[in-house]
C-alpha positions in Angstrom: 111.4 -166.2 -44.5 110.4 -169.5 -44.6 113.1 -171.3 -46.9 115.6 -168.8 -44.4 114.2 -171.5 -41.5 115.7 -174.6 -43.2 118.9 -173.0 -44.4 120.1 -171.4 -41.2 118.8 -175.2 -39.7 121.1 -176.8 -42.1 124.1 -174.4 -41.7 123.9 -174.8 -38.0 123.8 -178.4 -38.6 126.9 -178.9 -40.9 128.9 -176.4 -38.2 128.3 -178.4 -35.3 129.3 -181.4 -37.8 132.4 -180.0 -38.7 133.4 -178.3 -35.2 132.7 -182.4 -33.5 134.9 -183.9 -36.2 137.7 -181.2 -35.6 137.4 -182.1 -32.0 137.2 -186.1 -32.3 140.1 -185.7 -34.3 142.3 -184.0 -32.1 141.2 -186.1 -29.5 142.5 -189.1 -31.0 145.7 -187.3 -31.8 146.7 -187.0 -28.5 145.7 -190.0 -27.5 147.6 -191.9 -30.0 150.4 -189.0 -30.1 153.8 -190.8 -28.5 154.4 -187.5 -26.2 151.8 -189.2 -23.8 154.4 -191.3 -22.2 153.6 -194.6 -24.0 156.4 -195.9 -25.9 155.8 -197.1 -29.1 154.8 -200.8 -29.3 153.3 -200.5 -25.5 149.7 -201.3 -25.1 147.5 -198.9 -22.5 146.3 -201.9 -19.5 144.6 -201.3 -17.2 145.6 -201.6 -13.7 146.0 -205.3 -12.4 142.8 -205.8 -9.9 143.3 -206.3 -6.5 143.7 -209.5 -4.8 140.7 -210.9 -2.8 
């Protein structure tokens, strides 16, 4: 039971590894997928500030 412990630790550890890489990955798919409305050669600004 106790080498189980460390296994089961490790396993847990790789999933949540794997399942936040899968994510992060997707995530900056869409952000840098051309569907999002930004044409290609556009750069994301932000909005000009307002003037005082």
């Amino acid at each position: 039971m106790e080498r189980l412990i460390p296994l089961i630790l490790l396993g847990l550890a790789v999933f949540f590894w794997l399942r936040t890489r899968r994510k992060t990955a997707a995530y900056l798919a869409s952000y840098e997928s051309p569907a999002s409305g930004v044409r290609e050669g556009d750069e994301r600004r932000d909005p000009p500030a307002p003037a005082a």
